[in-house]
C-alpha positions as CSV (number, residue, x, y, z in Angstrom):
1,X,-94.5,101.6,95.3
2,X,-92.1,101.3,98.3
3,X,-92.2,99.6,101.0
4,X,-91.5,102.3,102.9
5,X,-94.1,104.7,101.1
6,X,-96.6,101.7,101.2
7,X,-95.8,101.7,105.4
8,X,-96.5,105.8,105.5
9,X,-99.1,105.5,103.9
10,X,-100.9,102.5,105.8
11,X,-99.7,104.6,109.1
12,X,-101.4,107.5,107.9
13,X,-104.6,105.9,107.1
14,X,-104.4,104.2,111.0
15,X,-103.9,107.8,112.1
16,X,-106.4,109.4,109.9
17,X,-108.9,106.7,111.3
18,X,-108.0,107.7,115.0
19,X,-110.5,108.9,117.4
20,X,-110.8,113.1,117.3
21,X,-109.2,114.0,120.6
22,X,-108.3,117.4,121.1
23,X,-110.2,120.5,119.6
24,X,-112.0,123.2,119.5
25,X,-112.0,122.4,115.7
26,X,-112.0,119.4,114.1
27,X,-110.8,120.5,110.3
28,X,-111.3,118.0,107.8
29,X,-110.8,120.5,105.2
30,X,-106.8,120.8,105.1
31,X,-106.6,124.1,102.8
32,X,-108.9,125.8,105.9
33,X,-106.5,125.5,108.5
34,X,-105.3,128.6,110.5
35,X,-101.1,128.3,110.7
36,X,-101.0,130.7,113.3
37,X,-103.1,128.1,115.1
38,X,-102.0,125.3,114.7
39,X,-98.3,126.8,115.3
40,X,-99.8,128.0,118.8
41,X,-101.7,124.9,119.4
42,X,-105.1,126.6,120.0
43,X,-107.0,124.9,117.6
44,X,-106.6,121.8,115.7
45,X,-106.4,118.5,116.8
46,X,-104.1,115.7,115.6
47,X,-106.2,114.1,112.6
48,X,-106.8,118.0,111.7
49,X,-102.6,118.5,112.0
50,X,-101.8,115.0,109.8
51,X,-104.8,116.4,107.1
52,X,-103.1,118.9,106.8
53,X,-99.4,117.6,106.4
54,X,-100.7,115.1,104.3
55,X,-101.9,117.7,101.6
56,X,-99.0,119.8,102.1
57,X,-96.1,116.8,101.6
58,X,-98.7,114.5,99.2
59,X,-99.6,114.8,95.2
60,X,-101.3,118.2,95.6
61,X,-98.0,120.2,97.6
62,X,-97.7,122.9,94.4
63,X,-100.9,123.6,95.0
64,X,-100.7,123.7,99.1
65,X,-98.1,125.6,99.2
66,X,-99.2,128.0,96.4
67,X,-102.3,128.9,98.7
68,X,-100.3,129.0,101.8
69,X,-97.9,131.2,100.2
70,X,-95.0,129.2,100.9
71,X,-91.8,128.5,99.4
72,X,-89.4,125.4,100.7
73,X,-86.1,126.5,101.2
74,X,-82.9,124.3,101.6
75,X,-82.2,123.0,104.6
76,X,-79.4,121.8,106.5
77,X,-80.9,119.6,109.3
78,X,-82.1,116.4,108.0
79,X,-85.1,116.6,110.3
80,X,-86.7,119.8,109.4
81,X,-88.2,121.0,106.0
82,X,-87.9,124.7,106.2
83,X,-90.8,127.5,104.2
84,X,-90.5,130.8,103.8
85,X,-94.0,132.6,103.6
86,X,-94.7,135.3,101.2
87,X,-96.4,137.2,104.1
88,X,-95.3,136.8,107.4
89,X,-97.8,134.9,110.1
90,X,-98.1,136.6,114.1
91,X,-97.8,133.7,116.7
92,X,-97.0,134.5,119.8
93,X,-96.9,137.8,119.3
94,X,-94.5,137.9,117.4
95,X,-94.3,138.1,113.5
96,X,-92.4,135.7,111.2
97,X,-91.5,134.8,107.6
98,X,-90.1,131.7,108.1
99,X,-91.4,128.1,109.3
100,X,-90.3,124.7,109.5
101,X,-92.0,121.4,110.4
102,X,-90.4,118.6,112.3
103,X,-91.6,114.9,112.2
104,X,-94.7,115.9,114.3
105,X,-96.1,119.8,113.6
106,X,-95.2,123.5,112.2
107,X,-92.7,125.7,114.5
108,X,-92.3,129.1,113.8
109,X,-88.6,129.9,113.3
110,X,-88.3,133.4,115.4
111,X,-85.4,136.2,115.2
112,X,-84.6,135.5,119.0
113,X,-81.3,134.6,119.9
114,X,-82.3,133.4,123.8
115,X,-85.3,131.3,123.7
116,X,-86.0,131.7,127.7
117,X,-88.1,134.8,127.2
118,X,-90.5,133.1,125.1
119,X,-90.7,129.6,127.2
120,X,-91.1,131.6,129.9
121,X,-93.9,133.5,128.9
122,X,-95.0,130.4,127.5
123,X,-95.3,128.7,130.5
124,X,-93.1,125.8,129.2
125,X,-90.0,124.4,131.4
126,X,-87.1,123.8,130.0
127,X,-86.2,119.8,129.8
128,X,-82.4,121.0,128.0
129,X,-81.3,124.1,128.9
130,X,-77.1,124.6,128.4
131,X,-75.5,127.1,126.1
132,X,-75.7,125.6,122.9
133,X,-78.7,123.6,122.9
134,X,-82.4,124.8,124.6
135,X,-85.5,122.1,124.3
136,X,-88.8,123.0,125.9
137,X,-92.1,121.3,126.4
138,X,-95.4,122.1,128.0
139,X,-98.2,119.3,127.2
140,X,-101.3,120.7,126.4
141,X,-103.4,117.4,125.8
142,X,-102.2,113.8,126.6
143,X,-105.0,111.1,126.6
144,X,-104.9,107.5,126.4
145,X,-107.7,105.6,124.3
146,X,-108.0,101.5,124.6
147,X,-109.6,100.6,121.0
148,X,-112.5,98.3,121.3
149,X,-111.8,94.5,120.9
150,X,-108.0,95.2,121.0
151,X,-105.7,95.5,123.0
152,X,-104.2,98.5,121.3
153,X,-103.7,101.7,123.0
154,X,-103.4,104.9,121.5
155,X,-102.1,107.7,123.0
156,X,-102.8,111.4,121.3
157,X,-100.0,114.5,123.1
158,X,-100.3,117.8,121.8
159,X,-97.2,120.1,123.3
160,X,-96.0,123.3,122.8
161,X,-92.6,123.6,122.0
162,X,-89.6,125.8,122.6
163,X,-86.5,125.2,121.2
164,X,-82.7,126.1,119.7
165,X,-81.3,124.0,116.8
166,X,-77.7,124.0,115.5
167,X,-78.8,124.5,112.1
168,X,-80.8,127.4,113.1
169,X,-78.3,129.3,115.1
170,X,-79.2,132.3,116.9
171,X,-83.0,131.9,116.2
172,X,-85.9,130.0,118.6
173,X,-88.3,127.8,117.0
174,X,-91.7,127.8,118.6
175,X,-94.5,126.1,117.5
176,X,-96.9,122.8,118.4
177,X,-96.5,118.8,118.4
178,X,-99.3,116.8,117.5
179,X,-98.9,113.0,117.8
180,X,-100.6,109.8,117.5
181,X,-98.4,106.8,119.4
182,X,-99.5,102.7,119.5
183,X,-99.1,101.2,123.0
């Protein structure tokens, strides 16, 4: 095994171990989760959203994606693994195919060419906003937790996102962050 792989998976483990911080539900189940959800950031909290990418990206992805009805599809960007669904999912309210996840949670990948609509009925402000390029944020849950005889700091941020990609062009990707950081 890899160092790397040996690294992800002892970061996982540390994350998986993390204190529950945000949720109305706290799935330990990973083949239970809601996309729509935790696209929209309603529902899940972080160790829920890392369950669930786990099982999706581990030993049992046929399997995940078979009962998500989701097929990966090539992708250009480095940074983003991109699905198409055999059904399409409603977030927002709006309907959509296609998904991609990023290094931190699902976005839905929306037939919008102008993402300001959406962020603005959103409520999230843009922090990149030229021609070419549109990045978005609105935190829903940032918390800070000291662990006991350490001086470690964890800090859990869920955001909602709004954003253009070159890769992407002439779509908005929507969709919901869910991070773990060491102090």
């Amino acid at each position: 095994m890899s160092f790397y792989r040996k690294g992800m998976l002892l970061l996982a483990a540390f994350l998986l171990s993390a204190p529950v911080s945000h949720a109305e539900t706290a799935e330990q189940d990973p083949s239970r989760i809601d996309l729509a959800k935790l696209i929209e950031c309603t529902t899940y909290d972080v160790p829920s959203y890392n369950n669930f990418a786990l099982w999706l990206t581990g030993p049992e992805s046929a399997a995940a994606m078979k009962q998500f009805g989701m097929s990966e599809l090539p992708s250009d960007n480095p940074l983003l693994r991109e699905f198409q669904l055999s059904a399409p999912v409603t977030v927002f309210g709006r309907q959509t195919s296609r998904i991609v996840f990023a290094s931190t949670g699902p976005l839905a990948v929306l037939d919008e060419a102008d993402p300001h609509p959406l962020a603005k009925q959103l409520g999230v402000p843009a922090s990149v906003d030229q021609p070419n390029k549109f990045l978005g944020e609105k935190v829903i849950l940032s918390r800070k937790d000291q662990q006991e005889n350490s001086d470690t700091v964890l800090e859990t941020r869920i955001s909602l996102n709004v954003s253009t990609v070159d890769s992407l062009a002439g779509k908005t990707l929507a969709g919901c962050s869910y991070s773990i950081e060491v102090e």
